[in-house]
DRENTORKOL-3810 file (N, C-alpha, C; in nm, 4 decimals):
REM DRENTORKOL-3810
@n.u->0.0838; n.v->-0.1178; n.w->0.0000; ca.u->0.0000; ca.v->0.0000; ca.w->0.0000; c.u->0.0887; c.v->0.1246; c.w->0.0000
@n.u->0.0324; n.v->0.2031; n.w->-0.0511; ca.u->0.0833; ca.v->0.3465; ca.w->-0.0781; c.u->0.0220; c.v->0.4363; c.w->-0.0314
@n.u->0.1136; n.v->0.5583; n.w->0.0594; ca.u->0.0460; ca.v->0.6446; ca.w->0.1137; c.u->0.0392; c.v->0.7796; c.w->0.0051
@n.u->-0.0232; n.v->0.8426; n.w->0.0269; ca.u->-0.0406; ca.v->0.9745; ca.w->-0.0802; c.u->-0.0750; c.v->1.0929; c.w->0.0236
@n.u->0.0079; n.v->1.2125; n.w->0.0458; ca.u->0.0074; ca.v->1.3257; ca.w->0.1379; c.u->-0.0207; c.v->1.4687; c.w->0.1164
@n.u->-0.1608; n.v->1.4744; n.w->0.1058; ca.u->-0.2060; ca.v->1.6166; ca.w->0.0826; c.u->-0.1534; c.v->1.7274; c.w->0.1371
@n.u->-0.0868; n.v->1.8234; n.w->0.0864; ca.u->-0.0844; ca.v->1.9944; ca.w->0.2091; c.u->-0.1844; c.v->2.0655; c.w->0.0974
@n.u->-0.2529; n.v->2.0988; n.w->0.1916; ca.u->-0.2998; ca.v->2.2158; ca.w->0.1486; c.u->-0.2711; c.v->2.3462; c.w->0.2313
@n.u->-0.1769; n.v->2.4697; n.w->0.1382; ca.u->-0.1114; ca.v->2.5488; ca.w->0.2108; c.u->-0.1834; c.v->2.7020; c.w->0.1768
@n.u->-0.1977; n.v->2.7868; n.w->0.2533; ca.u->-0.3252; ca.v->2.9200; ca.w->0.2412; c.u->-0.2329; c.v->3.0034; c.w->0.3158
@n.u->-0.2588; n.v->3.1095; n.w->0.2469; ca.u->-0.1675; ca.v->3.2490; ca.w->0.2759; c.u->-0.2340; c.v->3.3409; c.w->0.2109
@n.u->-0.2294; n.v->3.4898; n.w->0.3173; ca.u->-0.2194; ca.v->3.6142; ca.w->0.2259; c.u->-0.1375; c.v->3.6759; c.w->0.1460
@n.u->-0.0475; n.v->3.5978; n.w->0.2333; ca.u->0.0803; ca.v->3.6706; ca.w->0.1956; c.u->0.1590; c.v->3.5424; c.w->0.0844
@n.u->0.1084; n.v->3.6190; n.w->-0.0541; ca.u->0.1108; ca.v->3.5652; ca.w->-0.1714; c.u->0.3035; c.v->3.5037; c.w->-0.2074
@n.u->0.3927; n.v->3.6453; n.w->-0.1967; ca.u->0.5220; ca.v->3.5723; ca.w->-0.1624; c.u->0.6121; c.v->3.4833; c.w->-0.0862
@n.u->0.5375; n.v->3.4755; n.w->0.0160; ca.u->0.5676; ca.v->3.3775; ca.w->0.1510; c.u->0.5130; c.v->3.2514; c.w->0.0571
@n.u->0.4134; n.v->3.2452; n.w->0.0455; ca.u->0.3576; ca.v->3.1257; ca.w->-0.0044; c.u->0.4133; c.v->3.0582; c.w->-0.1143
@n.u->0.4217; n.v->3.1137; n.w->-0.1978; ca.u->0.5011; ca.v->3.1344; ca.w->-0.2937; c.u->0.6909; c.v->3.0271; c.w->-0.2853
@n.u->0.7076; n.v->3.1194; n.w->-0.1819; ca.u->0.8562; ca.v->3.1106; ca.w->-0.1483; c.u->0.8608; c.v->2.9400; c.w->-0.0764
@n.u->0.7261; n.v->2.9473; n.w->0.0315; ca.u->0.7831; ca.v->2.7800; ca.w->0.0828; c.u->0.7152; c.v->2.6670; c.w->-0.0314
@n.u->0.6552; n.v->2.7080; n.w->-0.1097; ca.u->0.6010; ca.v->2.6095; ca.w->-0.1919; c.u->0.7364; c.v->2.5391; c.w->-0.3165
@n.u->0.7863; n.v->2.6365; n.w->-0.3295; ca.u->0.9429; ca.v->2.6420; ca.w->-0.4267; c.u->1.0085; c.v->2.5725; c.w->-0.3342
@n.u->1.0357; n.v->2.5718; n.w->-0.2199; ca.u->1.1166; ca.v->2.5133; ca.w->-0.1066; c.u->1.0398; c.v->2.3422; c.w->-0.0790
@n.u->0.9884; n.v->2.3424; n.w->-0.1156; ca.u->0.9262; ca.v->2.1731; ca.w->-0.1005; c.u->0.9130; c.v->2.1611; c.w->-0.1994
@n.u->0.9061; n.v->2.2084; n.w->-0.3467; ca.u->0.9378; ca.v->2.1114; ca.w->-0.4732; c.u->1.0506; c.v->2.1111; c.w->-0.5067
@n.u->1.1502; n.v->2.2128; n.w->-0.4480; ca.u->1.3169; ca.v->2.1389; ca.w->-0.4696; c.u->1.3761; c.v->2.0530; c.w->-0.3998
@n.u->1.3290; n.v->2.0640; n.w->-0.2372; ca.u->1.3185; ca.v->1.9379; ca.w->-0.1639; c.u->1.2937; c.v->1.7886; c.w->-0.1688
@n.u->1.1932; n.v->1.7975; n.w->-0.2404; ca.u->1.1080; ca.v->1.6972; ca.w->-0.3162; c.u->1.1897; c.v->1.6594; c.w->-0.4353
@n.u->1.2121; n.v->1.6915; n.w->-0.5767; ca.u->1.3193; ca.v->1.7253; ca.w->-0.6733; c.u->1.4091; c.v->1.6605; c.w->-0.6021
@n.u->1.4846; n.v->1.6968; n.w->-0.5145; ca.u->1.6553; ca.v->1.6834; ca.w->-0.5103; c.u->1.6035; c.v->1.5495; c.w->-0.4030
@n.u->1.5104; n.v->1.4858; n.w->-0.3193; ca.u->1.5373; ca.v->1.3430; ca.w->-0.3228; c.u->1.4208; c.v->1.2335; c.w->-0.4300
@n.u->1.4262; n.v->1.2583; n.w->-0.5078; ca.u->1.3585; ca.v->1.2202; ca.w->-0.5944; c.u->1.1986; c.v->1.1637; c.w->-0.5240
@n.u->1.1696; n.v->1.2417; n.w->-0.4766; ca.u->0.9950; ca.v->1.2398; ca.w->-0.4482; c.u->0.9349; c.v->1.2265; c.w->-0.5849
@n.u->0.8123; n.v->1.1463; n.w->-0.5719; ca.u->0.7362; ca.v->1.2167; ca.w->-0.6641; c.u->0.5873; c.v->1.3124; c.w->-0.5887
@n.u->0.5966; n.v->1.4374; n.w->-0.6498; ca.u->0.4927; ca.v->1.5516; ca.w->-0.5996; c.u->0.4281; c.v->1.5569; c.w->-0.7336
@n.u->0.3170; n.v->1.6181; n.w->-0.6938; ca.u->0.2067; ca.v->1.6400; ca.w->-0.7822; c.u->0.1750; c.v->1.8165; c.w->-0.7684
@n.u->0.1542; n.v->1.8936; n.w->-0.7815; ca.u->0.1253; ca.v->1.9856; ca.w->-0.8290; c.u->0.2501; c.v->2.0981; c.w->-0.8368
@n.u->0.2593; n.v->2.2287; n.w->-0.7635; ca.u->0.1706; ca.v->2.3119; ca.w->-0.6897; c.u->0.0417; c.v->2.3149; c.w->-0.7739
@n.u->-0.0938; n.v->2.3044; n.w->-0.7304; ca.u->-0.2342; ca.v->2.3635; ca.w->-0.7892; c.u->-0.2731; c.v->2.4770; c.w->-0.7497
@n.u->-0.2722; n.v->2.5612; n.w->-0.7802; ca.u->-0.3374; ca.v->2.6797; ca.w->-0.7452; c.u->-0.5260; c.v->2.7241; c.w->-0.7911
@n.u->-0.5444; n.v->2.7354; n.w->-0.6814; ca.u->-0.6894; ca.v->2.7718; ca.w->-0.6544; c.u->-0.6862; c.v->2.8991; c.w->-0.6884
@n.u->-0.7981; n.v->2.9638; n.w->-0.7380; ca.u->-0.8327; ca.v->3.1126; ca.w->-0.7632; c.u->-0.8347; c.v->3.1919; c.w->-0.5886
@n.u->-0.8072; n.v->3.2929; n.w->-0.6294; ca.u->-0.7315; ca.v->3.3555; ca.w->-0.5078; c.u->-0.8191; c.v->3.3928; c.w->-0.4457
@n.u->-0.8640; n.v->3.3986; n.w->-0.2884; ca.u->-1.0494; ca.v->3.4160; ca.w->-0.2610; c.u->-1.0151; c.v->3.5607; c.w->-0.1749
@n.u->-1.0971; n.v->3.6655; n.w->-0.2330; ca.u->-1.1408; ca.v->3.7904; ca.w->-0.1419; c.u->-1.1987; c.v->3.7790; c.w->0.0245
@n.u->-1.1501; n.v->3.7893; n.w->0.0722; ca.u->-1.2912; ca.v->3.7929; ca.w->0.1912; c.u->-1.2849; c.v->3.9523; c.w->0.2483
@n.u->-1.4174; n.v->3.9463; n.w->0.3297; ca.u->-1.4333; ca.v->4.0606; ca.w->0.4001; c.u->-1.5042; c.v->4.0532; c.w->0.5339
@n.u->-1.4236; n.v->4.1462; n.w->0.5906; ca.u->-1.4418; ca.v->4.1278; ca.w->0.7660; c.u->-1.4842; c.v->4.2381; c.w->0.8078
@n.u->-1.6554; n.v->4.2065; n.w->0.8536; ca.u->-1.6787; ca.v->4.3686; ca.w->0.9323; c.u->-1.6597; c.v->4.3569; c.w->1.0732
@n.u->-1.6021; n.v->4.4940; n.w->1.0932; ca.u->-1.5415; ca.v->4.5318; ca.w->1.2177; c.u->-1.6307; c.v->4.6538; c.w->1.2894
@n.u->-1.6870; n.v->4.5981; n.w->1.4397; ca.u->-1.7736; ca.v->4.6845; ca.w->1.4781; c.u->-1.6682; c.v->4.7306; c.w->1.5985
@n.u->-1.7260; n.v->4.8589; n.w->1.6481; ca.u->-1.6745; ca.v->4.9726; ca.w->1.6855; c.u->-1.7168; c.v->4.9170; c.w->1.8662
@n.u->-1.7767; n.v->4.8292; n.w->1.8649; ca.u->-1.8278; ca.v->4.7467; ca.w->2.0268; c.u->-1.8490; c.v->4.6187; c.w->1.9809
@n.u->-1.8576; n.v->4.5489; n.w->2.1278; ca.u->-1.9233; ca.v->4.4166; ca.w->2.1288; c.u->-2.0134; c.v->4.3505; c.w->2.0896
@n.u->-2.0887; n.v->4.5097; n.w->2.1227; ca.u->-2.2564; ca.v->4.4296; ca.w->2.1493; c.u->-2.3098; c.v->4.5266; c.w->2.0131
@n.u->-2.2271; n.v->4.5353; n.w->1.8928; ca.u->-2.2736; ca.v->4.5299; ca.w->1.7864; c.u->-2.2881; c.v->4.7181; c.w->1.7621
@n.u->-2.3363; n.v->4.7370; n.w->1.6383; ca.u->-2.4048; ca.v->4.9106; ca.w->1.6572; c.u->-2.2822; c.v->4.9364; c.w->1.5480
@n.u->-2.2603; n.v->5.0833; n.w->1.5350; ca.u->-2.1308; ca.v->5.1538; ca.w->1.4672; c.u->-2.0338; c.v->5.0706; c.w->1.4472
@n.u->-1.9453; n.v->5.0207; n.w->1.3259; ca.u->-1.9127; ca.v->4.9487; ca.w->1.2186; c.u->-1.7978; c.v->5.0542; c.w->1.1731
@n.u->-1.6690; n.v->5.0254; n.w->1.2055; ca.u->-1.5389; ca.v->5.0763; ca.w->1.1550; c.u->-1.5319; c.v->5.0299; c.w->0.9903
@n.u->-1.5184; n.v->5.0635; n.w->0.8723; ca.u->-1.4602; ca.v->5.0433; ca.w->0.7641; c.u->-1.4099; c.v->4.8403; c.w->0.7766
@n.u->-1.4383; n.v->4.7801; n.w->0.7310; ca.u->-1.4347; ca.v->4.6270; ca.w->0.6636; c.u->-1.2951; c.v->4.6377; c.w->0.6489
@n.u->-1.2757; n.v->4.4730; n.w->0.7015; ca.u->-1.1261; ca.v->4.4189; ca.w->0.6716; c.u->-1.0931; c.v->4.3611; c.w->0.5708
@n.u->-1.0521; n.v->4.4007; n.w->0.3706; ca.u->-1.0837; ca.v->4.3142; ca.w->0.3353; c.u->-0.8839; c.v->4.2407; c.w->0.3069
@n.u->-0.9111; n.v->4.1085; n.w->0.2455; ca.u->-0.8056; ca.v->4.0374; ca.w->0.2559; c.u->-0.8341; c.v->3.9527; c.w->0.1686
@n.u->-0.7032; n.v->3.8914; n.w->0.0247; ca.u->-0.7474; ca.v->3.8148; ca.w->-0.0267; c.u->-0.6352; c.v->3.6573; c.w->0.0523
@n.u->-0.6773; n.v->3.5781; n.w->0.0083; ca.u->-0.5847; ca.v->3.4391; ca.w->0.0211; c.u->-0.6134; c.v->3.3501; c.w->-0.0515
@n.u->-0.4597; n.v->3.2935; n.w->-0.0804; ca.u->-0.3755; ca.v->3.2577; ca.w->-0.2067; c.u->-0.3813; c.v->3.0857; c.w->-0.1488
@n.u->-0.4441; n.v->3.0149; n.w->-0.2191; ca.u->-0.4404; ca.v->2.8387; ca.w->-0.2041; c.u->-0.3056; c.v->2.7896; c.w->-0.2837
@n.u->-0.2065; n.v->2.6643; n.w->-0.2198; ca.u->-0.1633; ca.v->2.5985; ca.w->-0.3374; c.u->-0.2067; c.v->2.4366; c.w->-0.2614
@n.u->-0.2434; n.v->2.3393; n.w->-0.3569; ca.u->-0.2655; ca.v->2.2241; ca.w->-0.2846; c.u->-0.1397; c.v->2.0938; c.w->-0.3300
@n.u->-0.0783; n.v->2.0321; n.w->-0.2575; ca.u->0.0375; ca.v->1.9745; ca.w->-0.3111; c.u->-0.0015; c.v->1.8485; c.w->-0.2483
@n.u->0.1009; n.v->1.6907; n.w->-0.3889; ca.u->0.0594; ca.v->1.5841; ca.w->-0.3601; c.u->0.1917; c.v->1.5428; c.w->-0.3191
@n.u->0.2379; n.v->1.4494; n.w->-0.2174; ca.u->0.2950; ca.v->1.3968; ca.w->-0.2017; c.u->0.3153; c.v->1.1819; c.w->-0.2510
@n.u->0.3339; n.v->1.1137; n.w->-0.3574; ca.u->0.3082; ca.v->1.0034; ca.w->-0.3537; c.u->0.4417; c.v->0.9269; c.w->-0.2823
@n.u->0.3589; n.v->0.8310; n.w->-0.2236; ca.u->0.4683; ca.v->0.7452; ca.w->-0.1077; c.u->0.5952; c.v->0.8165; c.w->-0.0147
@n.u->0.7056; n.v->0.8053; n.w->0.0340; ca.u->0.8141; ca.v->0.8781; ca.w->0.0562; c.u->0.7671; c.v->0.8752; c.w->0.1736
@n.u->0.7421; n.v->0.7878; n.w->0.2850; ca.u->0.6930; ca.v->0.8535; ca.w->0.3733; c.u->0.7136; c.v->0.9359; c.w->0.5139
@n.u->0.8897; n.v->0.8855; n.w->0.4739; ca.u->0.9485; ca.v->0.9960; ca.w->0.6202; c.u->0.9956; c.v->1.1471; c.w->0.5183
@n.u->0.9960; n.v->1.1287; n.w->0.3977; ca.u->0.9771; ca.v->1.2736; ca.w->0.3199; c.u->0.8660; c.v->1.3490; c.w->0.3446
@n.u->0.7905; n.v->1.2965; n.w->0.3378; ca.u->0.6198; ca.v->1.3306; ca.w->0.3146; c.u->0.6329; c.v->1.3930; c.w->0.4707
@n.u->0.6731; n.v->1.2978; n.w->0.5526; ca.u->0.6397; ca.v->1.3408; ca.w->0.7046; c.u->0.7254; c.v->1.4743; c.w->0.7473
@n.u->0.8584; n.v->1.4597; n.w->0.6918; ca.u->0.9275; ca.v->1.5362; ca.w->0.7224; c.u->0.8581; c.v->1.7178; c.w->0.6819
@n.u->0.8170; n.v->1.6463; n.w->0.5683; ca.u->0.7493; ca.v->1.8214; ca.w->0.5081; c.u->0.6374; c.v->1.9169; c.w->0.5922
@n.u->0.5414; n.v->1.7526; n.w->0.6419; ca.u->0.4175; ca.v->1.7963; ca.w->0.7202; c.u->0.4680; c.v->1.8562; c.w->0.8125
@n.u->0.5267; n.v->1.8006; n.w->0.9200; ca.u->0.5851; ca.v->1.8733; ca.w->1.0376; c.u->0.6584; c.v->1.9336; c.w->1.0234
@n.u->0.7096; n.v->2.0486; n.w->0.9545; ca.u->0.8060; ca.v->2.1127; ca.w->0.9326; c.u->0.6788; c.v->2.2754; c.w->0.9598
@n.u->0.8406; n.v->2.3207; n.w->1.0898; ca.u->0.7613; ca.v->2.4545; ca.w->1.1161; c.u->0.7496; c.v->2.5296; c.w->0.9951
@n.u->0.6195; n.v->2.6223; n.w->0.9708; ca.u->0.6368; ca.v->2.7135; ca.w->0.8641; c.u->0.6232; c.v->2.8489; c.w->0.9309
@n.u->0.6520; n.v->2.9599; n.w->0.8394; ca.u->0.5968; ca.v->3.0789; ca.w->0.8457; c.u->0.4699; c.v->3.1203; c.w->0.9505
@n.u->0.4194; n.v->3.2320; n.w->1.0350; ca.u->0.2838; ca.v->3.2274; ca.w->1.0805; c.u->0.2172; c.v->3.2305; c.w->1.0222
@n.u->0.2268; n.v->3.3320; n.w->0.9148; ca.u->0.1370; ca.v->3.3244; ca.w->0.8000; c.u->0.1065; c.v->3.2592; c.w->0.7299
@n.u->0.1360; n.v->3.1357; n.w->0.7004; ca.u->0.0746; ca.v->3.0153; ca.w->0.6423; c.u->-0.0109; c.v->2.9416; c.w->0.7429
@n.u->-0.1225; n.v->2.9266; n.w->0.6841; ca.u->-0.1701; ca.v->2.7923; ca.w->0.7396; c.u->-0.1716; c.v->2.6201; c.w->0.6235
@n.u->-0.1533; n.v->2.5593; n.w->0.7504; ca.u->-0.1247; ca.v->2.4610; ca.w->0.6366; c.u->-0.1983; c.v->2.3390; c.w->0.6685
@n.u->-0.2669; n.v->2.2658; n.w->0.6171; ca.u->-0.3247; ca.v->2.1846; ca.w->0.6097; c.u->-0.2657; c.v->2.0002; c.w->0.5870
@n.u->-0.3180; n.v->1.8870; n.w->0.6690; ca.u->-0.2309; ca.v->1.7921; ca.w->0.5961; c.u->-0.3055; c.v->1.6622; c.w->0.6193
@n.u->-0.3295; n.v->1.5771; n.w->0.4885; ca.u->-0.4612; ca.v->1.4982; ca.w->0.4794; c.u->-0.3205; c.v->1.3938; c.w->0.4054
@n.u->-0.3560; n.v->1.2597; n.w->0.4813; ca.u->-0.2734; ca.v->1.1168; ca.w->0.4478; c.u->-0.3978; c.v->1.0507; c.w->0.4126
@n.u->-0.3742; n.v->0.9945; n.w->0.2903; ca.u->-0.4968; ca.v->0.8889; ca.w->0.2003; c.u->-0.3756; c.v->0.7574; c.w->0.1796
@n.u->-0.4693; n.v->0.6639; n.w->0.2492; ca.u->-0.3884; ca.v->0.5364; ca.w->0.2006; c.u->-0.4606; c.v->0.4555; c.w->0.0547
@n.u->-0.3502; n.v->0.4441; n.w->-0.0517; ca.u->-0.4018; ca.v->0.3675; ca.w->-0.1670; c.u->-0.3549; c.v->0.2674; c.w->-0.1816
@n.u->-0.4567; n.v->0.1680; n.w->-0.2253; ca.u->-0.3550; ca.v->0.0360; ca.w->-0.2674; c.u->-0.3771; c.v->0.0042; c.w->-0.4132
@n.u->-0.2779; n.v->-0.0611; n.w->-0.4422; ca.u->-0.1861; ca.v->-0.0751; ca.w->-0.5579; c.u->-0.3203; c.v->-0.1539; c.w->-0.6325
@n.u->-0.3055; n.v->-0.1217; n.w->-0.8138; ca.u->-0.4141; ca.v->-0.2074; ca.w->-0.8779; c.u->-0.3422; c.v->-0.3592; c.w->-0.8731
@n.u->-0.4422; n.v->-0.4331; n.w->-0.8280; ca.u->-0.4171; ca.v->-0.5951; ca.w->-0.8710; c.u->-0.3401; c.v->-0.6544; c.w->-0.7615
@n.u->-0.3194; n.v->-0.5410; n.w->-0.5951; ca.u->-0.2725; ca.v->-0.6257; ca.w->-0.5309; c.u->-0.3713; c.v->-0.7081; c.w->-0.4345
@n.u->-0.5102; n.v->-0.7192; n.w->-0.4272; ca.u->-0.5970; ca.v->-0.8131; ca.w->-0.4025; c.u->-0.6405; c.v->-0.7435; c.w->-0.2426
@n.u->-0.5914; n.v->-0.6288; n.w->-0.2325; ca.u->-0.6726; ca.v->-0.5245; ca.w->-0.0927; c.u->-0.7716; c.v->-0.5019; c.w->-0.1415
END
């Protein structure tokens, strides 16, 4: 069986993101991983209203902010794969990390 290791990595901060995503496909690259993307998702706007109290009423000007998706595959490798997941990042990233176990065609799992 083969493990397969999702990150899904989200940032505003489009160069940060950017920068560690290049840093785990040369990682990846230079021990011959095989990775699957970066994929990039369309970049999502949000907006945050900000009230002026607690208990609601007068409304300061909206926070808005976009953030930048890349979703990356990891196949098998699995103290690579691991090594990547747990690897401190940036604050500004959040990062996401989903292990799917596959098994092989025709091995009778």
């Amino acid at each position: 069986m083969t493990f397969v290791t999702k990150l899904t990595l989200q940032s505003g901060d489009r160069a940060v993101l950017d920068s560690v995503v290049e840093d785990i496909r040369s990682t990846t690259e230079r021990k011959g991983v095989e990775m699957n993307g970066p994929h990039s998702k369309s970049p999502e706007r949000l907006r945050v209203p900000q009230h002026k109290r607690t208990t609601g009423g007068a409304e300061f000007s909206s926070w808005d902010y976009t953030v930048y998706t890349r979703k990356i595959e990891i196949v098998g490798h699995d103290e690579i794969a691991r090594q990547i997941a747990g690897k401190e990042y940036p604050s500004s990233l959040h990062v996401e990390v989903e292990v799917e176990q596959i098994s092989q065609v025709g091995s009778g799992s």
